[in-house]
Residue frames as qw, qx, qy, qz and C-alpha x, y, z in Angstrom:
[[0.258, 0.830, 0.336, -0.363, -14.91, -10.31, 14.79],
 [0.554, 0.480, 0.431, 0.527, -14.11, -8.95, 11.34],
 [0.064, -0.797, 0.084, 0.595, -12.37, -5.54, 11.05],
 [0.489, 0.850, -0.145, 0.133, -10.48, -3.76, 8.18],
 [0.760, -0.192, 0.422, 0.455, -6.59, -5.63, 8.37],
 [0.386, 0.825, -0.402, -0.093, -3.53, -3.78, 6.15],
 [0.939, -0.163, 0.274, 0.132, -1.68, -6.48, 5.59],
 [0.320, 0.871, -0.248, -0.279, 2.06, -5.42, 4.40],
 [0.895, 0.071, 0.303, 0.319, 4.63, -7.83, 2.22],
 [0.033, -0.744, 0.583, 0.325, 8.13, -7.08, 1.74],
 [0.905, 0.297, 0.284, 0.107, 9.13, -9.33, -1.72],
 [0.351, -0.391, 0.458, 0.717, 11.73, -9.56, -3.99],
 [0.605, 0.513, 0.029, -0.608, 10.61, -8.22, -6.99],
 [0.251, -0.181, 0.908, 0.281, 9.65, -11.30, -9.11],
 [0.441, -0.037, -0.559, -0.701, 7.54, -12.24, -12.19],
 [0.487, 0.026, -0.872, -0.047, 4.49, -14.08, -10.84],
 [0.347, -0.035, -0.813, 0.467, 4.50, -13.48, -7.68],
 [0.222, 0.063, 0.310, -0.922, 1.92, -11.43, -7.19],
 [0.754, -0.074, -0.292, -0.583, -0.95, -13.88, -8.93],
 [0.570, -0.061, -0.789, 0.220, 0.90, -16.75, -6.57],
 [0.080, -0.012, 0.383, -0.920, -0.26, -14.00, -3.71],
 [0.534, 0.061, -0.042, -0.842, -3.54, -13.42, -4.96],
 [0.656, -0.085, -0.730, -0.171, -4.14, -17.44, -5.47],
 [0.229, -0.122, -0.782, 0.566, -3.74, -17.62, -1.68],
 [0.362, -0.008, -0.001, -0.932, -6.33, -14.91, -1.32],
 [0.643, 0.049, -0.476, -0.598, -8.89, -16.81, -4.15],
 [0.414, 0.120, -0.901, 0.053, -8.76, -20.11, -1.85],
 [0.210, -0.156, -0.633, 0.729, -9.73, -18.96, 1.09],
 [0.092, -0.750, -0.594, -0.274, -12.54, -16.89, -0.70],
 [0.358, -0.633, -0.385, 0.569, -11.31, -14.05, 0.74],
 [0.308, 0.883, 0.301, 0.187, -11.80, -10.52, -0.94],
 [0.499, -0.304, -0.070, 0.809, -9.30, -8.12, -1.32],
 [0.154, 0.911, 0.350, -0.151, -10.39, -4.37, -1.14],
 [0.339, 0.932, -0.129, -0.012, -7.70, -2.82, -2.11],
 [0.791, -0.148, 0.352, 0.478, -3.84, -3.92, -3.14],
 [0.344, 0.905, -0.252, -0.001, -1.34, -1.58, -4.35],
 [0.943, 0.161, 0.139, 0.256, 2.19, -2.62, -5.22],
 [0.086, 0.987, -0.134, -0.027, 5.82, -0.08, -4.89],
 [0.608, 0.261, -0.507, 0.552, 9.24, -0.33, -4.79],
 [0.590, -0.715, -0.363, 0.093, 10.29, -0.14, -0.83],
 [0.128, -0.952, 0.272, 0.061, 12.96, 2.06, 0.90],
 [0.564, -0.347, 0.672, 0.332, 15.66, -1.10, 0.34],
 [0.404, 0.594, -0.509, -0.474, 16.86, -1.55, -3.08],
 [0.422, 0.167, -0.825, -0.336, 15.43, -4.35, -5.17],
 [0.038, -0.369, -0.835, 0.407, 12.52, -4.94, -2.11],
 [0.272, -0.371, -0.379, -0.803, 9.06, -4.19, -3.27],
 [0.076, 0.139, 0.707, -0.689, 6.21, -4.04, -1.09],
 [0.442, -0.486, -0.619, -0.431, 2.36, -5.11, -1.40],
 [0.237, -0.011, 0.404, -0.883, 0.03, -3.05, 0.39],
 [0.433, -0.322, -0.747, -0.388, -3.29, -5.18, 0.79],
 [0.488, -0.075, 0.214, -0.843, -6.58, -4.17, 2.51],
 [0.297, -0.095, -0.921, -0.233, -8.93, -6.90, 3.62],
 [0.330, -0.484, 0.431, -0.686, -11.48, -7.24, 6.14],
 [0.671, -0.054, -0.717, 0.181, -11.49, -10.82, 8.35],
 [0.681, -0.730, 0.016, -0.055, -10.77, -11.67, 11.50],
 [0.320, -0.797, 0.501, -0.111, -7.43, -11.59, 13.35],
 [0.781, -0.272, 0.558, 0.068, -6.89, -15.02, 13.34],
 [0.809, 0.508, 0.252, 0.154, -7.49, -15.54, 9.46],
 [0.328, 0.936, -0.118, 0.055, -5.26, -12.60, 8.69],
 [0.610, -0.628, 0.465, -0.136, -2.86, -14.10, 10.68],
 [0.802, 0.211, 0.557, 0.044, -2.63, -17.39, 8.81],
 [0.579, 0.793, -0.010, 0.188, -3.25, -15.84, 5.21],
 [0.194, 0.881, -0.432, -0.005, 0.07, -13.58, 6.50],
 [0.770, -0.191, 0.603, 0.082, 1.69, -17.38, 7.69],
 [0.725, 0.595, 0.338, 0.079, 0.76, -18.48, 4.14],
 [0.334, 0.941, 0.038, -0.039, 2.44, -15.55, 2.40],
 [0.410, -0.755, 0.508, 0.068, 5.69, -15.84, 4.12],
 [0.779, -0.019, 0.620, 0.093, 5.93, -19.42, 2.81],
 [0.651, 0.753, -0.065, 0.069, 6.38, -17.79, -0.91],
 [0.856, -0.107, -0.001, 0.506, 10.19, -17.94, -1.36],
 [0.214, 0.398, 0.077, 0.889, 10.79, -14.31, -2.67],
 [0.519, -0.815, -0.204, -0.157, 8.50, -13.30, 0.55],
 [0.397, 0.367, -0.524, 0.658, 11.20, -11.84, 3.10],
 [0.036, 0.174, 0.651, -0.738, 8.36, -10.53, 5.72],
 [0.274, -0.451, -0.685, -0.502, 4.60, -10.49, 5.76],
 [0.022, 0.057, 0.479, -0.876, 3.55, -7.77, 8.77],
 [0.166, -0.737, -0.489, -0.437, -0.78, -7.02, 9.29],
 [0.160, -0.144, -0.486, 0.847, -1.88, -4.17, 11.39],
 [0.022, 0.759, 0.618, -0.201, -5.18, -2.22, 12.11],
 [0.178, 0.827, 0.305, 0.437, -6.42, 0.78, 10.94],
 [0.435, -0.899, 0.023, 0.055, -4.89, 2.66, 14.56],
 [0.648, -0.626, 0.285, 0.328, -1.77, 1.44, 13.69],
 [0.509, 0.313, 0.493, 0.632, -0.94, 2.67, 10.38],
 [0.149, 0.673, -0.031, -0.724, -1.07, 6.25, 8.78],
 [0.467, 0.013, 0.733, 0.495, -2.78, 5.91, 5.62],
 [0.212, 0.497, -0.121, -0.833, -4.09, 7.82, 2.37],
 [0.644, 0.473, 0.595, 0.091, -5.83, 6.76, -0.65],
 [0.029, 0.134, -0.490, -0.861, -5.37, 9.31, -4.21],
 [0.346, 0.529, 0.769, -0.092, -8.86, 9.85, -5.58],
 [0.004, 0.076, -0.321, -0.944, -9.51, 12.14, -9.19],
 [0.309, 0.680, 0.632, -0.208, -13.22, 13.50, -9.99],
 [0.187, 0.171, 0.459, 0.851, -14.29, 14.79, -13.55],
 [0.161, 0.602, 0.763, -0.173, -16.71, 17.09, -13.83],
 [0.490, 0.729, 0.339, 0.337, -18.21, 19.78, -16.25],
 [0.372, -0.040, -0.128, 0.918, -15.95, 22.54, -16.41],
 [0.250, -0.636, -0.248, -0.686, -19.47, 25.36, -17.36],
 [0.612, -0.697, -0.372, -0.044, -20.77, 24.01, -13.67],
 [0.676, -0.158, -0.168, 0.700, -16.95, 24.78, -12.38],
 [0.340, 0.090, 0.199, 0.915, -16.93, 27.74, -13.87],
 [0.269, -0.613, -0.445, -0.595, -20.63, 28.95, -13.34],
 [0.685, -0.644, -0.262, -0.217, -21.13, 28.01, -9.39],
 [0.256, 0.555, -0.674, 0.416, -18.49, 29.33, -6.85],
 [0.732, -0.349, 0.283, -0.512, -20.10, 27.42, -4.46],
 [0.976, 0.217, 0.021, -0.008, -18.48, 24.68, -6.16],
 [0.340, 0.726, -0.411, 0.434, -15.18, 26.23, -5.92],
 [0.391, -0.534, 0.525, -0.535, -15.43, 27.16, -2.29],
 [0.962, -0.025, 0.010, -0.273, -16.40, 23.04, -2.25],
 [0.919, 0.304, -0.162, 0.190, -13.37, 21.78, -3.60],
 [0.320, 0.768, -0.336, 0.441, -11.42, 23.73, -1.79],
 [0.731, -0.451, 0.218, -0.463, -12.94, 22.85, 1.50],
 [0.949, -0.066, 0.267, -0.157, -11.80, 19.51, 0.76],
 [0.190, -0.720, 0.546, 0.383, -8.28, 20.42, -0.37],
 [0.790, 0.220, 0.539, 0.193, -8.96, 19.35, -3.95],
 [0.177, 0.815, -0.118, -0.539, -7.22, 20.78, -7.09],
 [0.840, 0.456, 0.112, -0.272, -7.12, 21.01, -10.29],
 [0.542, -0.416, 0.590, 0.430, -4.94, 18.78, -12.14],
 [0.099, 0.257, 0.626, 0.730, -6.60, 19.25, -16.29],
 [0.269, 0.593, 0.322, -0.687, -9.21, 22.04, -17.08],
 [0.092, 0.059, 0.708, 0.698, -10.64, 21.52, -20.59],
 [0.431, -0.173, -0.283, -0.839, -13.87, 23.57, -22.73],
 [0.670, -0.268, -0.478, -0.501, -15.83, 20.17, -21.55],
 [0.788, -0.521, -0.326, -0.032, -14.54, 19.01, -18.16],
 [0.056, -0.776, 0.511, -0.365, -12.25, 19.81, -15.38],
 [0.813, -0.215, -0.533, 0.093, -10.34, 16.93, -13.19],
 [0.413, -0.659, 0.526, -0.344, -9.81, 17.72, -9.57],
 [0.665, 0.066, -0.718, 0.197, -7.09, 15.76, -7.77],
 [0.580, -0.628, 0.241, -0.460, -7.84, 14.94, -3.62],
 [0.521, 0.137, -0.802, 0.259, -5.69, 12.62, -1.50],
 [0.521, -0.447, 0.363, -0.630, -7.43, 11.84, 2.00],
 [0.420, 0.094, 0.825, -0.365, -8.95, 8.59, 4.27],
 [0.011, 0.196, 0.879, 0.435, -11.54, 6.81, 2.10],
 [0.088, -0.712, -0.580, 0.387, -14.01, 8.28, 4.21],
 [0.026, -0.643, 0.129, 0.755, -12.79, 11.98, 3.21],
 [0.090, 0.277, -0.486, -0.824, -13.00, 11.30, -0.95],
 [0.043, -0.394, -0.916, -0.066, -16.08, 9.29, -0.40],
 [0.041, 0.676, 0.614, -0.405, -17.63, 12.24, 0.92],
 [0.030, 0.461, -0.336, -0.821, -16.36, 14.70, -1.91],
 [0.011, 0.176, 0.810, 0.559, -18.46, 12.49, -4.41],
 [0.040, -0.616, -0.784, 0.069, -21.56, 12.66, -2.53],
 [0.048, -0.738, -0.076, 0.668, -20.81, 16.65, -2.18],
 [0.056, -0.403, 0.576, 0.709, -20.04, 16.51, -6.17],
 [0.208, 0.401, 0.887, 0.097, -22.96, 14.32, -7.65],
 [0.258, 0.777, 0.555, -0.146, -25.60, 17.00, -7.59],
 [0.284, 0.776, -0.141, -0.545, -23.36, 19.45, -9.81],
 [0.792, 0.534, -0.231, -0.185, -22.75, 16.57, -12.67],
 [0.296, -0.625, 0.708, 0.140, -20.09, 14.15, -11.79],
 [0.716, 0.443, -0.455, -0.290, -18.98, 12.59, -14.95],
 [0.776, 0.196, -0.544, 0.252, -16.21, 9.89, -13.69],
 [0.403, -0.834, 0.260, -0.273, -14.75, 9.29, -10.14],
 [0.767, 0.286, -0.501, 0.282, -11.42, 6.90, -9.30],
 [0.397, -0.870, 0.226, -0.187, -9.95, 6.02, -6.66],
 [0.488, 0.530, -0.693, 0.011, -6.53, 4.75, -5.96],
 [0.821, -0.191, -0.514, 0.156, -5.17, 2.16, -3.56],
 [0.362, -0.899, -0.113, -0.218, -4.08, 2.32, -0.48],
 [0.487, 0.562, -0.481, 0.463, -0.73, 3.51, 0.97],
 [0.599, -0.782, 0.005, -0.170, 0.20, 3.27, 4.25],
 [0.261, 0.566, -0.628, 0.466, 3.34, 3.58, 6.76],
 [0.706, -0.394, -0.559, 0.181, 3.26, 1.25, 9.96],
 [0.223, -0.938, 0.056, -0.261, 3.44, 4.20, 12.90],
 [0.499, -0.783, 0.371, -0.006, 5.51, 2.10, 15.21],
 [0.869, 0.276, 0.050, 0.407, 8.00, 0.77, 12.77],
 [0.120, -0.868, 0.199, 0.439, 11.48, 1.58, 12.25],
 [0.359, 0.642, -0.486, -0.473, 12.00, 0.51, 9.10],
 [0.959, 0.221, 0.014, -0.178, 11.72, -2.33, 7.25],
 [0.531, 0.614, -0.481, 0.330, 15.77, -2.06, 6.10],
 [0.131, -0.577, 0.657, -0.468, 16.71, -2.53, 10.03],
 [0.851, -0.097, 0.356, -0.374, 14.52, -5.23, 10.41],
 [0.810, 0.543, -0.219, -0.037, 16.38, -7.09, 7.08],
 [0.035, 0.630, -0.694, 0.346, 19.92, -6.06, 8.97],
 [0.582, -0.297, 0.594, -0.469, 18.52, -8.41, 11.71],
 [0.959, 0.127, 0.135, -0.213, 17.42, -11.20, 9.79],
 [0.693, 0.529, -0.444, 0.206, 20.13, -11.62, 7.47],
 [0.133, -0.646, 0.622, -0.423, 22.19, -11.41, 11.19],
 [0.569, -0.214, 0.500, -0.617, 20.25, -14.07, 12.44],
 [0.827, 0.116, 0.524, 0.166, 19.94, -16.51, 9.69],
 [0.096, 0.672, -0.463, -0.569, 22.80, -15.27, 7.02],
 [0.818, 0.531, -0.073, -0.207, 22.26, -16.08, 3.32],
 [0.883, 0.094, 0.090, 0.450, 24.96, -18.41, 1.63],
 [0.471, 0.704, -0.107, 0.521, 27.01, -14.82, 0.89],
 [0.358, -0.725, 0.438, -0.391, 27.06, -13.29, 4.78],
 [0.898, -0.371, 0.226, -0.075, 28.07, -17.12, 5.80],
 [0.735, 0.452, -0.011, 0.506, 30.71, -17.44, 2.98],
 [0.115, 0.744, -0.327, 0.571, 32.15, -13.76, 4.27],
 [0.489, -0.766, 0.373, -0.189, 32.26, -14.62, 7.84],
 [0.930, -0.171, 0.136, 0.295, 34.19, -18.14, 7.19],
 [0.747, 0.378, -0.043, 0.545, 36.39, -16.20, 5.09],
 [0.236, -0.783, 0.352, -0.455, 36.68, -13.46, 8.04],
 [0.754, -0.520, 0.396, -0.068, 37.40, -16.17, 10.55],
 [0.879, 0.203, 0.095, 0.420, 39.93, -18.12, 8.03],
 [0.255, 0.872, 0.064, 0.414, 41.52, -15.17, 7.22],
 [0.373, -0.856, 0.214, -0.287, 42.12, -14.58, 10.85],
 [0.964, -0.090, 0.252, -0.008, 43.36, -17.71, 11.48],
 [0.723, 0.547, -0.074, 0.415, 46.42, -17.04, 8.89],
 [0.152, 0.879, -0.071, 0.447, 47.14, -13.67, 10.63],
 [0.881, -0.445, -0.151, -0.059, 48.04, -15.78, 13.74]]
């Protein structure tokens, strides 16, 4: 059965690699609803946040697939229950209506939006919520003139993680790059002198 799948990828940041991502995607015919793109809490490890909706199995795979990029380090998916996530979403609209109807005020507050530019012809309120939550601020904002509405990608934090950086400790422990294998021979030569 087809849900909504956050599908997160620790990378090194490289040229490219995101449209070698997104080719995996385009094969498969598989839409992506939303894909956002940050540095991560490790230095020089970015991180692609992608939204899809599939089944389990595909998402599975696709995150198989992904892994296989060489500058991939980890490719993680989870459900909507198991993530804590937020979207960014800005609405323009006439500043007279803003400025005529507090009922429109008392609106935007309701929905913990605020302004972020107020000009003679428009005002931009900024709201950060569930997709639900700034979906419903448009439909509450339409009948007093909404000029323009955006909305960003999505962020999100895996609940029962403890970090991505402790997970990295582990790998590198587990299969060490050509530098942690080079340091331990020369820890274990070393020793070997001190004899």
């Amino acid at each position: 059965m087809k849900q909504e799948y956050t599908i997160t990828v620790y990378t090194e940041n490289q040229i490219g690699l995101l449209n070698r991502i997104a080719i995996i995607f385009t094969r498969r015919k598989i839409n992506i609803d939303s894909l956002n793109t940050s540095p991560s809490e490790v230095d020089s490890v970015h991180r692609f946040t992608i939204v899809i909706n599939e089944t389990e199995e595909v998402v599975r795979k696709l995150c198989r697939q992904i892994e296989k990029q060489v500058e991939v380090l980890k490719a993680y998916y989870n459900t909507n229950d198991e993530i804590l996530w937020q979207e960014m979403a800005l609405y323009k609209v006439p500043t007279e209506i803003i400025a005529e109807k507090v009922k429109v005020e008392r609106l935007l507050r309701e929905y913990g939006a605020r302004a972020v530019v107020i000009r003679k012809d428009y005002t931009v309120f900024e709201t950060t919520g569930q997709r639900e939550e700034t979906e419903a601020l448009i439909k509450a904002l339409e009948p007093y003139g909404l000029i323009e509405f955006v909305r960003s990608a999505r962020i999100a934090i895996i609940k029962e993680s403890h970090g991505f950086h402790e997970k990295l400790k582990e790998f590198e422990q587990a299969q060490p790059g050509e530098d942690v294998a080079e340091n331990e021979y020369l820890s274990k030569q070393a020793e070997v002198f001190t004899m």
